[in-house]
Phi, psi and omega in degrees: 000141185264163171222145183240166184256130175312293171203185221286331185304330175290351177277342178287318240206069175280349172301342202276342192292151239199138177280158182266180168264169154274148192287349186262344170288146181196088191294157157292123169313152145333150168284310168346286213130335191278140171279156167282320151221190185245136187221112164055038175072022168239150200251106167263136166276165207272121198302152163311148198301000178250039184257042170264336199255134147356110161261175233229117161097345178223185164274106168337127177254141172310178200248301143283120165322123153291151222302335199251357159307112180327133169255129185271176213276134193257029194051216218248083167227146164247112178332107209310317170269018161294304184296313183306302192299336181271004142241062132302269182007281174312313205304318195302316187308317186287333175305318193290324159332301200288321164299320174270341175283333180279288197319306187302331163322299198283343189290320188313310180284340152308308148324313190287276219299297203299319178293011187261321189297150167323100205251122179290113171304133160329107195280155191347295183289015203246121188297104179315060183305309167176168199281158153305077226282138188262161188284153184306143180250159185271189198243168194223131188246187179196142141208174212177131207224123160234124197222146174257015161061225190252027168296170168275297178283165159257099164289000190255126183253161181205179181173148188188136220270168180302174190221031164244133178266096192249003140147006158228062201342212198261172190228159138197145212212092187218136194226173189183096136316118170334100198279318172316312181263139183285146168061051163278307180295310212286348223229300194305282222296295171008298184286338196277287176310317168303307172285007191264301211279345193270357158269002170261325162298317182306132166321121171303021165316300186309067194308137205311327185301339185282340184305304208295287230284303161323290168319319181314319205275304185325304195282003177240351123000287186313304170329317204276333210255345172255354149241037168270128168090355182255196153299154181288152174198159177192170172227158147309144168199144154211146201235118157220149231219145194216081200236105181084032151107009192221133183261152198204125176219172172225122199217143176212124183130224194247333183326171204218147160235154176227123142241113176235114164252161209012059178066029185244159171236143201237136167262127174249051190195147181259146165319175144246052207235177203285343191281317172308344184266313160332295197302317180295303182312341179271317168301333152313307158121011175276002137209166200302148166303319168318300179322326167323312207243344184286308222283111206306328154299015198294303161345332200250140210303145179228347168214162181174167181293149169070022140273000181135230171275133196249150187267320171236180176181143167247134171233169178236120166286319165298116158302151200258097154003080183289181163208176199303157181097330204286133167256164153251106194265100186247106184253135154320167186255011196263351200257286201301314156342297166272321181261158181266161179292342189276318189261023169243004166272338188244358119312320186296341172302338196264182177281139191332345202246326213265287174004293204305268213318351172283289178318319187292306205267356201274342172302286162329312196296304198301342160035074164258139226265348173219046214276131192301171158275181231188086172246130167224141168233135167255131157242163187209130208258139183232000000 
């Protein structure tokens, strides 16, 4: 039997060579129609499933064309599962089509919906381009407690702003009157009521520290001019500002702000008082470190409203970044004053109003015989 070459490659590649048939051999088709391959345009059948051993009478044939053998073209006819899957295929494509087309629909209305938020104005000097979208705000629960303990009067003023955050975020405000001094309530509220309306005015422009820190030069303005010529008297004040999610505070006396998150409670504000001056002096060595504490004034105010020229005052120039869950405590010394740091961390667990009114009994319970008044406002930032 001669043998030919399909084309030239094949002369490289004598394993690939292939008998030729004779025209008169004429193998039978498949039941299909179909041959199994093809040799020089004649349809051969496909050698028997045992075609690595010597058949009788002939050349062993390969079982299968190797992968690199030439094939002739069998025309355009396609394998039933073949046709299935390329229209699988298809079916994905157009879904997935159909998936990007309903999306370019709905963005207009996103869009749309986002163009609704409250936009913070630009300031004056700032080239107008487009608005400013403002960042999200969290929600603000409150609660708030006052007792007047075992005083006649109540000197402690307290206040607190809408707890919709509408681009100049929440006030809270508690000051304590100078129980010692006379027209100690007139001198709290004052102050309370200065930062109330002036914080209703102020432009959102305005970044909350420059609000606190203004307002502050108004209310001792105010002060200095209502108690000239009167007794001496004065208050304590701490202020805070809670806006887009940033804490901002101001403090002058001895009054206390707190953050408590994950069940720890943090003071965030420094005293003002006679003991903090001891303490810079003992580190000097200009007295013994016993004398901090010992000393029967350590207590007693070194800056507040209505001495005048107030000598200190503490701010965060920085907002402090809240996250969900975080309370906020701003307490009288009538409180921190009574209560331990563990039982205003296990008021805190509860909700700001349930908080407030837990501290207020544990305070009664403690029914001390010269028990200060007694303020708190808690927020809790979601």
């Amino acid at each position: 039997m001669e043998l030919t070459y399909e084309n030239p490659e094949q002369a490289e590649n004598p394993e690939q060579l292939v008998p030729e048939t004779p025209e008169d051999e004429v193998k039978p088709e498949k039941p299909n129609g179909l041959p199994n391959f093809v040799i020089d345009g004649q349809p051969v059948e496909k050698p028997e499933e045992d075609s690595n051993e010597q058949q009788e009478g002939g050349t062993a044939e390969p079982a299968t064309p190797p992968d690199d053998a030439p094939k002739k073209d069998k025309g355009f006819e396609l394998n039933p599962w073949i046709i299935a899957l390329l229209a699988i295929v298809a079916i994905i494509g157009v879904v997935v089509v159909l998936k990007a087309m309903s999306k370019r629909k709905k963005d207009p209305v996103t869009v749309k919906e986002e163009s609704t938020v409250k936009t913070k104005p630009l300031p004056a000097t700032a080239p107008v381009t487009a608005p400013v979208a403002a960042a999200p705000r969290g929600t603000l629960l409150a609660g708030a407690m006052q007792h007047v303990g075992a005083r006649e009067d109540q000197q402690d003023s307290y206040g607190l702003s809408s707890l919709t955050d509408t681009g100049k975020g929440v006030l809270a405000v508690v000051a304590d009157g100078m129980g010692g001094l006379a027209n100690g309530k007139l001198v709290s509220s004052t102050l309370v009521n200065c930062f109330l309306n002036n914080h209703k005015n102020v432009p959102e422009s305005k970044a909350p520290q420059e609000v606190l820190l203004e307002t502050a030069v108004l209310a001792n303005a105010q002060i200095n001019q209502l108690l000239k010529g009167a007794s001496k008297s004065g208050s304590t004040l701490v202020a805070a500002i809670v806006r887009q999610g940033f804490l901002h505070f101001l403090t002058v006396g001895d009054s206390r702000i707190y953050l408590y998150r994950g069940g720890a409670l943090l003071q965030l504000n420094r005293e003002h008082i006679y003991q903090e001056e001891l303490a810079v002096k003992a580190v000097n060595r200009m007295i013994p470190t016993q004398q901090v504490t010992g000393d029967r004034q350590a207590h007693a105010l070194t800056s507040y409203f209505g001495i005048g020229t107030i000598p200190h005052l503490d701010r965060n120039d920085i907002g402090i970044k809240l996250v969900a869950g975080d309370k906020i405590l701003l307490a009288s010394d009538g409180v921190f004053g009574t209560l331990s740091q563990s039982q205003m961390e296990q008021a805190l667990r509860l909700s700001p109003e349930a908080a407030a009114q837990q501290m207020k009994d544990l305070i009664l319970k403690a029914n001390r015989p010269y028990q200060d008044n007694n303020t708190a406002v808690v927020l809790e930032y979601r």
